[in-house]
N, C-alpha and C positions, 0 to 999 in steps of 0.2 A: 453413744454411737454417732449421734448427729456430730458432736464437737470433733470426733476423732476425724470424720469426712471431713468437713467444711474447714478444721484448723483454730489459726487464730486471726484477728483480724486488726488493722493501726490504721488510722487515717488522721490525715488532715486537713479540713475545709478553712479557706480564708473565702470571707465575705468581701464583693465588689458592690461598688456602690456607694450611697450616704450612710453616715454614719451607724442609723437605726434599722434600715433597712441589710446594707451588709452585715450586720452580727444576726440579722434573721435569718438570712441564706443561708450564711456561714453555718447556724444550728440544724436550718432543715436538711441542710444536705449530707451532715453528717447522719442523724438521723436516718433519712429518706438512705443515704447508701449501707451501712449496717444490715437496717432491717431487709431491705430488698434481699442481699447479699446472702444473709443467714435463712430467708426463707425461702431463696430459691430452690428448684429443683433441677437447676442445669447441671451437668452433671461434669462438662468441662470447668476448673475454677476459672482460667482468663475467659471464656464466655461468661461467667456466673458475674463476675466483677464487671466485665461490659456491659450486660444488660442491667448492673445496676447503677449506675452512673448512667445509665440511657433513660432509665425512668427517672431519677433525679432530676435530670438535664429538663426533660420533659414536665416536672413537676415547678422547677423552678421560673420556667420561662412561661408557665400557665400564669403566672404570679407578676411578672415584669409590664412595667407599663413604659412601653418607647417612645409613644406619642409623647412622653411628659421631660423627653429628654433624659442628661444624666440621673433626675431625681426622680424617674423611675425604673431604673434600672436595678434587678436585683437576681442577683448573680453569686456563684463562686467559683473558685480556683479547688480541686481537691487532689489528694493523693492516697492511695490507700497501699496497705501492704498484708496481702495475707501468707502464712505458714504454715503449710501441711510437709510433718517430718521435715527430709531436708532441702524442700525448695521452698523460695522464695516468690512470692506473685507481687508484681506492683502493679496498677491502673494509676494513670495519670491524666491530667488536662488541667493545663495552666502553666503558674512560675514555682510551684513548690520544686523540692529538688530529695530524690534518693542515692544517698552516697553506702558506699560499702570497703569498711577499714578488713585489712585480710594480714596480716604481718607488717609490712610494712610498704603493702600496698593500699593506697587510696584512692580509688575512682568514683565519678560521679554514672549512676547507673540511666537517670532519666536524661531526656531533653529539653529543655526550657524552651516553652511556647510561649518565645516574643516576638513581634518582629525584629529588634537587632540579632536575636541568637539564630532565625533561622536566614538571615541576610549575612552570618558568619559562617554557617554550615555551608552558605553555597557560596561561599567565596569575594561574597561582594564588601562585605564589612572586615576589617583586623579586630579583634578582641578591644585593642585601645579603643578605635575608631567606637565601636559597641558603646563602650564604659559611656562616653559622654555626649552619644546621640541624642538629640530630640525627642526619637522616635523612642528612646530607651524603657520608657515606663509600658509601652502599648503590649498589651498581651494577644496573644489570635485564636487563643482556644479557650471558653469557660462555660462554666453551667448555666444555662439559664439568657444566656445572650441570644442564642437562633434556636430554629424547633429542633436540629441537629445536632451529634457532637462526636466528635472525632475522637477516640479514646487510646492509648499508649497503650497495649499491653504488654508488659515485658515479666519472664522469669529468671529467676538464677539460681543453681545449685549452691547450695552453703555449705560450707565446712566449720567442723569445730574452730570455735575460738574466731568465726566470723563475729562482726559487728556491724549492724544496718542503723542507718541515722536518716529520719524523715524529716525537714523542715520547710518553712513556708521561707517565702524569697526573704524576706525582712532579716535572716540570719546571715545566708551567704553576701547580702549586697554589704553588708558592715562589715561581715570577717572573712578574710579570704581562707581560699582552698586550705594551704600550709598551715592557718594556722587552727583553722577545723581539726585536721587530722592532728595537730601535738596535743591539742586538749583533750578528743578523744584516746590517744596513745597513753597521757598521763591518768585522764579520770576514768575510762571504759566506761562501763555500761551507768554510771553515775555523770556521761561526758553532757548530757542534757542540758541539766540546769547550769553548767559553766558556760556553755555557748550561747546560753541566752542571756544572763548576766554581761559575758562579754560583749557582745553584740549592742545590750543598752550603754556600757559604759562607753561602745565608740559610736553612740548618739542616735541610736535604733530607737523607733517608739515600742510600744507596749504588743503592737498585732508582731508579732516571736513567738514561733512555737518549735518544738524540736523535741523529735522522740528516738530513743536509743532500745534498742533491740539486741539483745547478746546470746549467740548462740552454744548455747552450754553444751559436751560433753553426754552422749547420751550413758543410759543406767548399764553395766555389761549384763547385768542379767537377762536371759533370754526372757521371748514374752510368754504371759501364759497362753495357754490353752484356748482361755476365753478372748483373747486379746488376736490370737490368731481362726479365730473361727472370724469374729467382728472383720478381720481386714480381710477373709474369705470372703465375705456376703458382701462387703464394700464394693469389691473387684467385680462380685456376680453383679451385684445392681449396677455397676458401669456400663459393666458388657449389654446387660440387655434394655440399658435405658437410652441408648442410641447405637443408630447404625451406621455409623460413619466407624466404618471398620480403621483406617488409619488412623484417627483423633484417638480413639479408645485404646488399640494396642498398645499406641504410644507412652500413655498414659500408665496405662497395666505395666508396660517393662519396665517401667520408672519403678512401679512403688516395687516391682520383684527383684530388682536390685537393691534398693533402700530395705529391702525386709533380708534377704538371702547374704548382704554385704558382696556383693560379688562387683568385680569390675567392669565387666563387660558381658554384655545380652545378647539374643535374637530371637524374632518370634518366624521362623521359615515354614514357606507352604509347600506342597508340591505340587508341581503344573500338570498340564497334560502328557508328560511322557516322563511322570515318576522323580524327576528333579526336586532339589531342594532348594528353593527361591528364598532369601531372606527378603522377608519383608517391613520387619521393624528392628534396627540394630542399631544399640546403645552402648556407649561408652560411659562411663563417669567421668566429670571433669579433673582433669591434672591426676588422671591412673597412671601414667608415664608410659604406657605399653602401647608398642606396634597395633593397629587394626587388624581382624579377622577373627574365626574363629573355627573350632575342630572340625571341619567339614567327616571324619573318621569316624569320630563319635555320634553327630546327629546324625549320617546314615545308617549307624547298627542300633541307635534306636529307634528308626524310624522303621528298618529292615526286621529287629527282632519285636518290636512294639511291647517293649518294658524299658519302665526309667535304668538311667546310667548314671550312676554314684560315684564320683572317684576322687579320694584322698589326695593322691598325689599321683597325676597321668605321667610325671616322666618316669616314677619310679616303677609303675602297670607297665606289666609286658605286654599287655593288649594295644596299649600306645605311646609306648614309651618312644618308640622310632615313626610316628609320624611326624609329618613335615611342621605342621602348624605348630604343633607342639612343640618342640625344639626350638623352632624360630620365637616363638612366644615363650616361650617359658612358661607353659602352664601348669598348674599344679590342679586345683580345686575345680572341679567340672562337675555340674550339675545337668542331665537332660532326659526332658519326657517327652514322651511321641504323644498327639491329638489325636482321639480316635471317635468318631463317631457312626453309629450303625456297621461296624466290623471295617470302617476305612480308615486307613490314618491320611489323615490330611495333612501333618504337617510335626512341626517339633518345636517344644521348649526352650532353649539353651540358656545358663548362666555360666560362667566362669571366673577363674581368678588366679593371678601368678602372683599375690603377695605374698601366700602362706598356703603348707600343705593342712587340709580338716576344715575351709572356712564354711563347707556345707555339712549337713547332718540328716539325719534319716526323718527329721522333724522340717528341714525344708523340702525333701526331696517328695515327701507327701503331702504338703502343701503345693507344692508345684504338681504334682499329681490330680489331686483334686480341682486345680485353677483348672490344667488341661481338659480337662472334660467342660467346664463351664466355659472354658476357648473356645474348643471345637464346635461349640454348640451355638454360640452367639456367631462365629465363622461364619457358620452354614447360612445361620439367618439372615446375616448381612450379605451372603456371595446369592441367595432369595431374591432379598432384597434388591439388590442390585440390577439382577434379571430383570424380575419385575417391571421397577422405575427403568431399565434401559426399553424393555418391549411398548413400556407406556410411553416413551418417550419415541419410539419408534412410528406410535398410531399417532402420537401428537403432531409429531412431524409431519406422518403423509395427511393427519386432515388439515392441517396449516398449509402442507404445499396444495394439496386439491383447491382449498380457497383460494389460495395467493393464483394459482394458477387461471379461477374462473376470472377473480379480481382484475390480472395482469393481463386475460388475455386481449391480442389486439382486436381478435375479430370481434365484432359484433353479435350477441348470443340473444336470440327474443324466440321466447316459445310460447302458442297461444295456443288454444284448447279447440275443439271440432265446432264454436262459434266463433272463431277468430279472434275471442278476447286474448289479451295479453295476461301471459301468467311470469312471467319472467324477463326481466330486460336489464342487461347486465351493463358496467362501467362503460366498455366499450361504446356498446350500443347509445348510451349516455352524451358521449363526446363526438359521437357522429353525425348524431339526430339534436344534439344541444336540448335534451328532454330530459327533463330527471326521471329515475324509475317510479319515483312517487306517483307523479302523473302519468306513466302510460301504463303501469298493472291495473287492471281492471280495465279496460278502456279496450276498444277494438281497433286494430290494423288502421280503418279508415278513418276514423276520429284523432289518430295519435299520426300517422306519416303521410308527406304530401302524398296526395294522391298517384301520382304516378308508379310511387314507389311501391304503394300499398296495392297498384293493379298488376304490378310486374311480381312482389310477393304470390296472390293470389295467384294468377298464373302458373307459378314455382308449383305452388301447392295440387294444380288442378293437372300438370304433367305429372307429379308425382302421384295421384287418385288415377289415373289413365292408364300408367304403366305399371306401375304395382310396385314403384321401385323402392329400394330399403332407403337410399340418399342420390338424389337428382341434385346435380350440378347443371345450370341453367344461363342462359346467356349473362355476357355484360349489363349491366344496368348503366346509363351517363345522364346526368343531368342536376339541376340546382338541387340542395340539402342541406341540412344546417346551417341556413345561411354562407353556403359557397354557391358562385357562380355556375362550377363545373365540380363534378362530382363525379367517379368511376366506381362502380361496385360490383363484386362476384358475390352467386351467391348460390347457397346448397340450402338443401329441404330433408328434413331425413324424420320418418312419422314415430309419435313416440305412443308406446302399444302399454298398457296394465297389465297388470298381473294375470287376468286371465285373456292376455294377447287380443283387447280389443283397440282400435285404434281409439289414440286418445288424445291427437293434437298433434299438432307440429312443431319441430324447432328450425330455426333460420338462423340459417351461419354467414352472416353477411363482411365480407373484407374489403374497405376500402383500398382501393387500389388504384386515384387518384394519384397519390405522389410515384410512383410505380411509372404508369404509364406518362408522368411529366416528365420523370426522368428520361425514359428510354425515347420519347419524343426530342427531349433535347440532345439527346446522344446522339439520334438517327440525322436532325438538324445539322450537329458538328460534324459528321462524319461525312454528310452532303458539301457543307461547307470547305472542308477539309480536300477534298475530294476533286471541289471547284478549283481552290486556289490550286493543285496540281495539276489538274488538265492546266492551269491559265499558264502556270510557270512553268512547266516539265517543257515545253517546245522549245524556250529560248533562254534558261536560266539551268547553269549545273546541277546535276542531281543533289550534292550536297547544299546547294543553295539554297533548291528547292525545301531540304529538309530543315533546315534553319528557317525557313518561312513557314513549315508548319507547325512547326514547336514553338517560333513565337512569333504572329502572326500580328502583332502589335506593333513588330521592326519596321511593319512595311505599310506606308498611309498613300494608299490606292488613288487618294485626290489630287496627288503631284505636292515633291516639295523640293525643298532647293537642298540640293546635294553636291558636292566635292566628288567629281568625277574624272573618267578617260575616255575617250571616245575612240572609237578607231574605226575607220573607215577602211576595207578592199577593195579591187576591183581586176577581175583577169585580163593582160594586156597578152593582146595577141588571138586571141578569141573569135574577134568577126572572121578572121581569114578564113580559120578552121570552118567556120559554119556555115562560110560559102564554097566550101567542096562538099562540104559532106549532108550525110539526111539528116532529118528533122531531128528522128529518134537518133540517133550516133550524137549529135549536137547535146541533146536535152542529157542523154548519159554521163557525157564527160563533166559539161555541167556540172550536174548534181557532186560527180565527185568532184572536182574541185569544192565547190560549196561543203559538201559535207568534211574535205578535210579541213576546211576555213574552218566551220562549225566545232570539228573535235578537238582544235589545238584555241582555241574562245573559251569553249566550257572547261578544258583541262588549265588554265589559268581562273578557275571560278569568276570568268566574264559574262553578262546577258548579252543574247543575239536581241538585238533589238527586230532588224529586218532584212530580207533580202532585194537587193534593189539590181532586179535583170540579172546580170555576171556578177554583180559585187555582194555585200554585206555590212551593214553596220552594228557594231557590238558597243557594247556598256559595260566598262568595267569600275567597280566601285559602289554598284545601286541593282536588284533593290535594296540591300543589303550592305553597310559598310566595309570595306575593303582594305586592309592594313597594304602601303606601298600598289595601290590601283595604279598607279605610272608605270611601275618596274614589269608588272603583270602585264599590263598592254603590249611594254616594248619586250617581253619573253613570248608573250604569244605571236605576235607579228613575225621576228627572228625565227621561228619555228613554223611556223606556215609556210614561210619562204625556202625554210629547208627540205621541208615535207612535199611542194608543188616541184623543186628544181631535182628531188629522186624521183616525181610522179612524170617529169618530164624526159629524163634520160629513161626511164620505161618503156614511155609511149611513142616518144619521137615528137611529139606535138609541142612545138617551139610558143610557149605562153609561160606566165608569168605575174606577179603580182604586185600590185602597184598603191602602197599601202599608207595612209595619213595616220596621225594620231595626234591630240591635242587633251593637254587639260586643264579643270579650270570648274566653276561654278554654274551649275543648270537646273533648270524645272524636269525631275524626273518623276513618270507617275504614268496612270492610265487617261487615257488623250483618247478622246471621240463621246458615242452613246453609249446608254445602258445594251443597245443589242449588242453594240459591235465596237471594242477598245483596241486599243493599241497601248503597250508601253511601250513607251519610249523616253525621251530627251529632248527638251528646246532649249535653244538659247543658242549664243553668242560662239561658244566653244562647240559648240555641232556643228555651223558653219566654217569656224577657221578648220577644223579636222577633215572636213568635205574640200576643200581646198586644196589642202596640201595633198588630199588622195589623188584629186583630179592633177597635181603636178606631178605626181610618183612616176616615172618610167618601172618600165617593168624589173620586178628584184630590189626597187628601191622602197624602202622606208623610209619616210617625211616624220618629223618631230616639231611642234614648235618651240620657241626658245622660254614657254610655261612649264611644255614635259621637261626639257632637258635640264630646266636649273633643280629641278628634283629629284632627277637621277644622273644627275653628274658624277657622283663618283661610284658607280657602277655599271654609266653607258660611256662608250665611249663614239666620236660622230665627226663629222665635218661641215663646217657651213657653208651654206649655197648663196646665202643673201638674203636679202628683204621679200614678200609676196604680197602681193596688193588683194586683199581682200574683199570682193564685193560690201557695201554698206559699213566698211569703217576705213578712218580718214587714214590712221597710219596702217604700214606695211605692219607684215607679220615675219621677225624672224625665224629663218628654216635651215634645219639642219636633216641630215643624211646621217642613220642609225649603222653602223659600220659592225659592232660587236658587243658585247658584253663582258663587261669585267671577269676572273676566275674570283669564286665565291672567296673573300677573306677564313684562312683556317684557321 
């Protein structure tokens, strides 16, 4: 019974290391994997084979001494290959190598753990490059090297007249692939001993091994009786010796196909509205046939709850015209319903389209009997599953309840009806800079400064007074943890026993120091913010304005030297007016002149610097740089003079504007005291621009010949001559602004 479980078993261990020490590896870990192997009780083989190479690994590295360098190291490379019916199980780690001859096909089934092969795998090495690296001999996986080991598992379906070939690298580095496979094609399962032969004649030492495996033809006679009860109990002891319900089914439709001969399987359950869900479906390899299966058949046995036998479904009128069947060409269909406590859960399937008859009333009652040992271990593991999911549900919320006292920010300290400390949590930790070590047991006044501890107590004596369930209490400010300033809220809420006597307090304390620094600094900037628009909103465009509060940076309030235009107005014709008429009549017109100066400055994105009596001085180009601040000046100027000479044929009032501009380089900035500033403009080009305004006749615009060479070809003007400047030696060329170019299109 054991042998027919576990199979057969091949390995190969090569010892690393000095000479005496690797032929000891080498034995023990043969050894060590065998036995582990054969007396587990895992019930997967590729686990059964992991964990034994895991205790191995573990046994051999008990044994290694690193401190002693190479010559203590003792280690090996192994491979093993076990056989149950027709699959194949390999474990690997290291250079040995399992190849598999099928016709006249020859593939290598492992992967070589070296560094050149896995620096070929990802692309960095050519196979040449490989052959004659450095690095070619380093292997990266073996026994006995780290307390870990990384293990291969691989399986493969066999077919008759397969042949498996296990050897350690000292074979394939001397013979290549090609000519591996012609010795095996010539000698079969005798290919052994010529490859290792070969191998020494093209100059291989003696560590060659190479084991051949030939998979014969099984017996046609059916099995007996006893033969089929033994893989009965096999299959039950699967089922119930683990619940990993997919690993076993898996396992189970394997060997029911290998028993039944059928090509293709499934183990279906039904869900919550009666459906038939496949939930483990098997093919055999190179069956030749489309995927699917009779969905027709597994619902009339699921629907009538008795097996379904059929010889030949195309030739059954029961389904001879279903879909699947046709499309598949099926013939041999096997299938039992699971039933357990009067429910069917689910259904058996086998089938097969090579041959009409390949099932018999001897599988069909074997698959009967499994059914029930199905449905039963089903049940346990769908148990199961609840279970570890509900357990996993409570692990959860008591992980999240911790993580949550752990995580929270506030501060959590509850003391008992003498104000000792029974609890003081991380928070509270990093606030108070006090481990909880030192403040459980310890009372409020002994553990926080004092103030803190009078403004607690407090908390507590509001909450004794009013009878409340949780008092929220004023702010607390002051030094803690070693900060200077410190803001904290804080609540009180009493915690009562079982028989609702009060039994202490807890205190939810929230720093809320960075809170109020923030909104401090906020309130700050928005003061700030606030300033610079009152400052600028009276003499600087609204969008100017906004460009200075978005970046406030542009503009250095101490005066700096800027690339400017200046322009000077002034109403000519003005005094007459205001010696006919009143005060208030005077002060009106005024204004509106001024205010139409003012609208057609800032609609050029100009600063009014000031107003000076009738006149005005504007800045254009600051605070803020100004793309073409020349051309802006002489479009605002031009347009004031249009705007006052319609304001004049309205009113009748013969005035006019008598308008300078100059540009040029100046100190622009806030001029005077902290109470009382001015922006404005000094220098050299304020004064020639104050100049030319006081020559302006009315309707004229003055330019100097600094504006004009900058917008020469878009003003166009006439010269008047030289202008004598107060405090500089030469004249000032002066031109007359006559129009403006039509925009280029």
């Amino acid at each position: 019974m054991e042998r027919v479980q576990k199979g057969s078993i091949w390995l190969i261990a090569d010892g690393v290391g000095p000479e005496e020490r690797g032929l000891q590896a080498s034995r023990l870990a043969a050894t060590s994997i065998v036995d582990a192997y054969w007396h587990s009780a895992i019930p997967n083989v590729g686990d059964r084979l992991r964990a034994a190479f895991e205790r191995t690994n573990a046994l051999l590295f008990a044994q290694s001494r690193p401190e002693l360098g190479p010559r203590g190291l003792f280690g090996a490379t192994a491979i093993a290959g076990v056989i149950i019916e027709n699959l194949l199980y390999i474990a690997h780690a290291g250079r040995s190598r399992a190849y598999l001859l099928r016709g006249e096909s020859f593939r290598q089934l492992t992967n070589d753990h070296s560094w050149v092969a896995e620096q070929v795998r990802a692309g960095n090495l050519s196979p040449a490059e490989a052959a004659t690296h450095p690095r070619r001999n380093v292997i990266t996986r073996c026994l006995g090297f780290k307390d870990s080991i990384e293990v291969d598992i691989i399986q493969e379906t066999l077919k008759r007249g397969d042949l498996v070939l296990l050897c350690s690298d000292g074979l394939y580095r001397q013979v290549e692939d090609s000519r591996i496979a012609t010795i095996l094609h010539q000698h079969g399962s005798n290919g052994a001993s010529m490859l290792v032969d070969e191998a020494k004649r093209l100059g291989g030492q003696d560590n060659i091994t190479a084991v051949t495996i030939a998979v014969s033809p099984p017996a046609d006679e059916e099995l007996s009786a006893f033969d089929r009860i033994a893989l009965l109990n096999r299959l039950s002891r699967e089922l119930t010796m683990s619940l990993d319900l997919d690993a076993t089914l898996r396992s189970v439709m394997h060997h029911l196909l290998a028993l039944t001969g059928g090509e293709h399987g499934a183990i279906l359950l039904t869900d919550d509205d009666g459906r038939l869900s496949p939930m483990v479906v098997r093919e055999i390899a190179d069956a030749g046939q489309p995927g699917g299966l009779s969905e027709t058949v597994a619902y009339q046995a699921l629907r009538e709850r008795k097996p379904i036998l059929i010889e030949n479904a195309l030739d059954d009128p029961r389904f001879s015209t279903a879909e699947s069947i046709i499309y598949r060409a099926l013939r041999s269909i096997a299938c039992v319903p699971m039933i357990i406590h009067e429910d069917a859960i689910g259904v058996l399937y086998v089938d097969s389209s090579a041959e009409s008859g390949v099932f018999d009333q001897t599988d069909l009652d074997l698959l009967v009997s499994f059914a029930g040992q199905a449905a039963a271990a089903i049940q346990n593991a769908r148990l199961h599953q609840t279970v570890l999911a509900r357990t996993r549900e409570l692990e959860v919320a008591r992980t999240r309840q911790d993580s949550i006292f752990r995580s929270l920010s506030s501060a959590l300290i509850a003391v008992d009806n003498h104000s000792t400390i029974t609890h003081w949590n991380q928070a509270a930790e990093q606030l108070f800079g006090i481990p909880a070590t030192a403040a459980v047991g310890a009372t409020l006044g002994k553990v926080l400064p004092s103030p803190v501890a009078a403004w607690l107590s407090n908390l507590v004596v509001q909450a004794e007074m009013d009878a409340y369930t949780l008092l929220t209490g004023l702010d607390w400010e002051g030094k803690a943890g070693g900060r200077d300033r410190v803001i904290l809220s804080g609540r009180v809420t009493r915690i009562r026993n079982p028989d609702d006597e009060m039994d202490g307090f807890v205190f939810i304390l929230d720093d809320r120091t960075e809170i109020v620094l923030i909104d401090e600094a906020r309130r700050a900037e928005r003061a700030d913010r606030s300033r610079l628009r009152d400052l600028f909103s009276h003499y600087v465009a609204p969008a100017v304005v906004d460009q200075l509060l978005n970046a406030p940076d542009a503009v250095q309030l101490g005066g700096a030297r800027r690339d400017i235009t200046i322009l000077f107005a002034d109403v000519r014709g003005f005094t007459g007016f205001s010696e006919k008429h009143r005060p208030e009549e005077v002060v009106a017109l005024l204004n509106s002149y001024l205010a139409l100066a003012t609208s057609e400055i800032l609609n050029q994105l100009g600063t009014i610097d000031k107003f000076l009596g009738d006149g005005v001085m504007a800045i254009f180009g600051a605070p803020l740089p100004l793309e073409c601040h020349e051309l802006a000046a002489v479009r605002a100027a031009l347009a004031m003079r249009s705007r006052l000479d319609q304001l004049r044929r309205e009113t009748g009032v013969r005035v006019g504007f008598g308008i300078g501009l100059n540009s040029g380089t100046a100190i622009v900035g806030n001029i005077g005291t902290p109470e009382l500033l001015n922006y404005t403009a000094i220098g050299d080009v304020v004064n020639v621009a104050a100049r030319l305004q006081a020559e302006a006749r009315s309707g004229e615009i003055l330019i100097s010949e600094a504006t004009l060479m900058r917008v020469a070809n878009r003003v166009e003007g006439e010269e008047l001559g030289p202008l004598y400047v107060k405090g500089r030696a030469d004249p000032v060329s002066t031109y007359k602004v006559t129009r403006i170019r039509e925009e280029p299109a």
